[in-house]
C-alpha positions as CSV (number, residue, x, y, z in Angstrom):
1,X,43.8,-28.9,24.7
2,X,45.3,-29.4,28.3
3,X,45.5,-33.2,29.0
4,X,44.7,-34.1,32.0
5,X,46.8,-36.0,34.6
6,X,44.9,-39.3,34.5
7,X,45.6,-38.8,30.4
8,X,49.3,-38.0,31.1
9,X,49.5,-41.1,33.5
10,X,47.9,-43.2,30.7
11,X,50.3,-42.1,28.1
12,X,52.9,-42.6,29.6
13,X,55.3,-46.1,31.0
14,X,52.8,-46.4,34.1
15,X,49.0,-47.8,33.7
16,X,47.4,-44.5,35.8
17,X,45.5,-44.9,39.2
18,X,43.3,-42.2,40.3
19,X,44.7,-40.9,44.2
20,X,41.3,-41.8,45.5
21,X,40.8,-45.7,43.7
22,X,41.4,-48.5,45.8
23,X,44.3,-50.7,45.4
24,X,43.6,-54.4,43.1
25,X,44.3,-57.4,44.9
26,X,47.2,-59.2,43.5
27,X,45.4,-62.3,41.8
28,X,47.2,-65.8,42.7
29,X,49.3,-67.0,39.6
30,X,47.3,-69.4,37.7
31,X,48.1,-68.9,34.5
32,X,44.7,-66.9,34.0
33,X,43.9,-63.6,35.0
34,X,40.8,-64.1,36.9
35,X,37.5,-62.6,35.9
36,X,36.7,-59.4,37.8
37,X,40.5,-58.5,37.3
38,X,41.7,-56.3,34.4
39,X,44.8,-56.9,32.3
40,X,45.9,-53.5,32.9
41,X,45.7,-52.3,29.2
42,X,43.6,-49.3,28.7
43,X,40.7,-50.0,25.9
44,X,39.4,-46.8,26.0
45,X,40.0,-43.4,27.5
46,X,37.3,-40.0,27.6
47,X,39.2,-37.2,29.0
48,X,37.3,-34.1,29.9
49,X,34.3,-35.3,27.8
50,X,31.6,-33.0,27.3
51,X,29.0,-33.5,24.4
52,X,26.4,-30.4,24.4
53,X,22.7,-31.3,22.2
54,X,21.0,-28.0,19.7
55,X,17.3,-28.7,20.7
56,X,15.2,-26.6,18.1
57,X,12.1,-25.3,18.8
58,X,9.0,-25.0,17.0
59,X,9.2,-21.3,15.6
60,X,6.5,-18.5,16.2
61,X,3.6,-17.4,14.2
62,X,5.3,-14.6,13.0
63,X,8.6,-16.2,12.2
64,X,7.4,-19.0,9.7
65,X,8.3,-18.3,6.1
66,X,9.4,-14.7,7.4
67,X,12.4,-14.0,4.9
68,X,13.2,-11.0,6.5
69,X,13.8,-11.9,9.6
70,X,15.4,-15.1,9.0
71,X,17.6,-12.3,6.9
72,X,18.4,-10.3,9.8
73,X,19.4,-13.3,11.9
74,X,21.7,-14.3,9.5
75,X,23.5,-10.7,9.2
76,X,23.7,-10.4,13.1
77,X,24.5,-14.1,13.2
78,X,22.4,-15.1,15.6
79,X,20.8,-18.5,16.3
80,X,17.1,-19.3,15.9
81,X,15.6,-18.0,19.2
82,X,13.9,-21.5,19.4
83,X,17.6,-23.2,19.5
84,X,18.2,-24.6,23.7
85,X,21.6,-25.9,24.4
86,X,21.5,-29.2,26.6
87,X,25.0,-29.8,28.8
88,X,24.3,-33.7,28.4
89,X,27.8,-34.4,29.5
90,X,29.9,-32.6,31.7
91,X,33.6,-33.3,32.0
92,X,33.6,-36.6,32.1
93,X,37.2,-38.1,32.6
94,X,37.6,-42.2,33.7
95,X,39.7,-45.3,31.9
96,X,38.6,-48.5,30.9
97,X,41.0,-51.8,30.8
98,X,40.9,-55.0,29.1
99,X,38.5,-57.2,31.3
100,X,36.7,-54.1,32.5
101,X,32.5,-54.9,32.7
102,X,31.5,-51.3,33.3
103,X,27.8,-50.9,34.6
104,X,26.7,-47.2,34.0
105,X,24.1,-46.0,36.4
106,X,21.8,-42.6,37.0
107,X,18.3,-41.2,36.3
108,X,16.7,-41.0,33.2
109,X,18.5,-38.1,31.7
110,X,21.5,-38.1,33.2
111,X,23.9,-38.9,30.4
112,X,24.4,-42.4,30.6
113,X,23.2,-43.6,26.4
114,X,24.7,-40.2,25.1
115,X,28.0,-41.4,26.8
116,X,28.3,-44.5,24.8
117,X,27.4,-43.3,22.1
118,X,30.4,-40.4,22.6
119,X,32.4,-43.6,23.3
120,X,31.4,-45.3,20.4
121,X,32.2,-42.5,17.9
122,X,28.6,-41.3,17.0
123,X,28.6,-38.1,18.9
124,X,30.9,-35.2,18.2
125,X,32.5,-34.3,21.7
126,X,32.4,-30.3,22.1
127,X,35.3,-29.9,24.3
128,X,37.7,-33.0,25.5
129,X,38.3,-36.5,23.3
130,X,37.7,-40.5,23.7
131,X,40.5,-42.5,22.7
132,X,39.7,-46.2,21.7
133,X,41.9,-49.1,20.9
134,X,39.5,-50.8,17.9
135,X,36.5,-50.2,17.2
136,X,33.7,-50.1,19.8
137,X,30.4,-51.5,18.8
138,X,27.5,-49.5,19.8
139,X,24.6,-52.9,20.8
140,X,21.2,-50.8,22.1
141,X,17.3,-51.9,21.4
142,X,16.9,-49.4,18.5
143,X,19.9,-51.1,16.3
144,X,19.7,-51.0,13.2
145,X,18.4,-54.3,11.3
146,X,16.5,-54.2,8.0
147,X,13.0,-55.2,8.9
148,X,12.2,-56.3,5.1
149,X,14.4,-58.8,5.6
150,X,14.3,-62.4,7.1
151,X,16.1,-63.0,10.2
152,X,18.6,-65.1,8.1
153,X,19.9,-62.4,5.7
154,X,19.7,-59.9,8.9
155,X,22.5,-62.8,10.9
156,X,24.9,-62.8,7.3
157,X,24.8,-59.4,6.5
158,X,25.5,-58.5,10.2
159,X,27.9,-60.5,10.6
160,X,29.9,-59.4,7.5
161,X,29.2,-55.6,8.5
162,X,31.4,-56.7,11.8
163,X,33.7,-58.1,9.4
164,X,33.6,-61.6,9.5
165,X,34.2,-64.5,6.7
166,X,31.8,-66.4,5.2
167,X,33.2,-69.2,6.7
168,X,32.9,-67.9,10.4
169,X,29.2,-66.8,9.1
170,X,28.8,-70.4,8.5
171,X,30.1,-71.1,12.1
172,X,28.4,-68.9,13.8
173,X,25.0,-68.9,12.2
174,X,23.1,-72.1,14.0
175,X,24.6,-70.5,17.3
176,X,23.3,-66.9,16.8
177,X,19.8,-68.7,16.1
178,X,20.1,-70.7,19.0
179,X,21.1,-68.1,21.2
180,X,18.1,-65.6,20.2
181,X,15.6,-68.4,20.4
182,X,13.6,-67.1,17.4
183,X,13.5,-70.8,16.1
184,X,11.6,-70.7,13.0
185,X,10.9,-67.1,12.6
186,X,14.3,-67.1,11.6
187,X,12.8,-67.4,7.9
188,X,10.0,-64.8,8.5
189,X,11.0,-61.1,7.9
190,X,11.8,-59.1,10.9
191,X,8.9,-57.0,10.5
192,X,6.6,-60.4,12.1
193,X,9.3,-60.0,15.2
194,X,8.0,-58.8,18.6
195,X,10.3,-56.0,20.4
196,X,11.8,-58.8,22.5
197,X,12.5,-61.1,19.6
198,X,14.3,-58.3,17.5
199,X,15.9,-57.4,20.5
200,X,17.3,-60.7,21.6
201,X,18.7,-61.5,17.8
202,X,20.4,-58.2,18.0
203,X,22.3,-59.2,20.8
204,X,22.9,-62.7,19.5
205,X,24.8,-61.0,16.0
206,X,26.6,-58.4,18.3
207,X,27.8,-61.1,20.8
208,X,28.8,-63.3,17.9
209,X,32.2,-61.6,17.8
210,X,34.9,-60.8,20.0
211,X,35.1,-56.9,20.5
212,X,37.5,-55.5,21.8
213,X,35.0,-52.5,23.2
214,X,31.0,-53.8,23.4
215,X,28.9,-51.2,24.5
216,X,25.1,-52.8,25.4
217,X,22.7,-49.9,25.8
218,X,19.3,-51.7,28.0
219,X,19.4,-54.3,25.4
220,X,18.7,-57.1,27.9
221,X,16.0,-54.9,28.8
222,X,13.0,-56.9,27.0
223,X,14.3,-60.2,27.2
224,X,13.0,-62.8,29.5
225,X,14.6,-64.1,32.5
226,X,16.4,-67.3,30.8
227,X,17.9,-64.9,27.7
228,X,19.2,-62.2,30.5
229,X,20.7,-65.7,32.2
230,X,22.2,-66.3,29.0
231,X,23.0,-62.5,28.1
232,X,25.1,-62.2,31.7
233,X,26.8,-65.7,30.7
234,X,28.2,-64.3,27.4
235,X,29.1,-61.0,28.5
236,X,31.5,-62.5,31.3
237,X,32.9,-64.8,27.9
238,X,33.6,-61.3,26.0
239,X,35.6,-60.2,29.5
240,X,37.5,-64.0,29.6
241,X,38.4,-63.1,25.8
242,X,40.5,-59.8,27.6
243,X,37.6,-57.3,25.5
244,X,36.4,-54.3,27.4
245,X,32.2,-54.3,28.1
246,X,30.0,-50.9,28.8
247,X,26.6,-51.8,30.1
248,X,23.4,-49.5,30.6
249,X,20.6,-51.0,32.6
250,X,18.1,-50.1,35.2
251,X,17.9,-53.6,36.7
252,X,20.7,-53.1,39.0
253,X,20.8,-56.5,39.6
254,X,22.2,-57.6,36.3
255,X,25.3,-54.7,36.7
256,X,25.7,-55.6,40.0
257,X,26.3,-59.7,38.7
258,X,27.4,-58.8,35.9
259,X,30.2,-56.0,36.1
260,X,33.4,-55.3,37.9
261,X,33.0,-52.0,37.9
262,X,30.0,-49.6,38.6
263,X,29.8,-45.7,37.1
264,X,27.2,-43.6,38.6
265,X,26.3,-40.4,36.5
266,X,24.3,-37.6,37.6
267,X,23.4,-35.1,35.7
268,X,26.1,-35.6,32.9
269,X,28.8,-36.2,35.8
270,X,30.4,-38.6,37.1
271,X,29.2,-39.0,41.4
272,X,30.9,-42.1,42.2
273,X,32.9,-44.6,40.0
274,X,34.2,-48.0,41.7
275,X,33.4,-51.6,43.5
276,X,30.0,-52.4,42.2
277,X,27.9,-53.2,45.4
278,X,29.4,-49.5,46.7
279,X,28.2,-47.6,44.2
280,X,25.1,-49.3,43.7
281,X,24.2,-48.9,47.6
282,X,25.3,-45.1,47.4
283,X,23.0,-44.9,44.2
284,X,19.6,-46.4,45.9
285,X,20.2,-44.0,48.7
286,X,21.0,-41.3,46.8
């Protein structure tokens, strides 16, 4: 596979800078790197991404339980007819630094939750690659938590899936209840939650950590306004802590606080990809 020169750059002794980005301000010497400025270490790389969906079809009349010509597919080796190809991602190329909040923008459709998920190692890519330094942790609305289960054993066994002691269980516990405000219902199994709960104690267990790559798929999306308030103040302590943060949301608002940086995807490409309050104003035109 042909890498391409933003990969080269990377690679090699110099961080790269696309020809068209804007030059960083130099940030006064504090001792700190300030927020909405990067390290400079690349967290995570996609180079000439593309991921490409099989959606099946329901077959035909004449096709179900027909032996012979599921036989005669086979010997041509051809597809079910049913079987559409969707380009969900098209060549998608960009990198991501230490201190990076990356909004992702677009329509419905365009790409944006099958990215992270590229990114976070759950879709195959068809042609290009993602490089990652660590793990990335994939936090969306639909993550998994065992709904037979109290909210308690969901907090210690999440927390040991992410690979934390016993001890920093014990740290972290009262906090992650806290932060999700489910009070009580802590001891209730998540199957009493609402949407919003489940939601907002997902968060709380992801946000628990420090990750070096947090991806957050609209899962501030059903919380109320004082947990989003809350949700912006942690992700800019997961960027202080040098990690790398994706976010998908359609209140623009929130990316436009939150992150440094602003990708807009259309149609499983990338249309613009820079200072947040630019992209979002090209977007809302566009």
């Amino acid at each position: 596979m042909a890498e391409t020169k933003e990969l080269q750059q990377v690679k090699g002794d110099k961080p790269a800078v696309p020809k068209d980005a804007k030059a960083r301000p130099a940030a006064k010497s504090t001792g700190k790197a300030p927020l909405d400025v990067p390290t400079g270490t690349p967290t995570v790389i996609v180079d000439d991404l593309h991921i490409v969906y099989r959606v099946y079809g329901a077959a035909s009349d004449s096709e179900k339980g027909n032996a012979v010509n599921a036989l005669t597919r086979i010997l041509k080796r051809q597809g079910r007819p049913q079987m559409k190809e969707v380009h969900a991602v098209k060549g998608v190329t960009f990198v991501a630094y230490h201190g990076d909040a990356i909004g992702i923008v677009g329509r419905n459709g365009s790409g944006k939750s099958t990215l992270l998920r590229a990114i976070a190692g759950l879709l195959p890519p068809h042609k290009g690659a993602v490089y990652t330094d660590g793990q990335p942790s994939l936090l969306g609305v639909n993550a998994a938590l065992m709904r037979e289960l109290t909210g308690e054993r969901n907090i210690v066994l999440g927390c040991y899936a992410m690979g934390m002691t016993p001890a920093e269980v014990r740290e972290k516990y009262q906090e992650i209840v806290d932060f999700s405000g489910i009070d009580e219902f802590v001891q209730l199994p998540m199957s009493t939650y609402s949407s919003g709960m489940g939601a907002r104690l997902r968060f709380a267990i992801s946000s628990a950590k420090t990750h070096d790559v947090l991806l957050i798929d609209e899962a501030l999306a059903t919380g109320d306004r004082e947990f989003r308030k809350k949700s912006e103040e942690r992700i800019r302590q997961i960027r202080e802590s040098a990690g790398t943060v994706f976010l998908v949301a359609h209140d623009l608002r929130v990316i436009e606080e939150t992150c440094n940086r602003v990708i807009w995807l259309h149609k499983g490409k990338i249309r613009m990809d820079g200072d947040p309050k630019e992209v979002i104003a090209a977007y809302n035109k566009g």
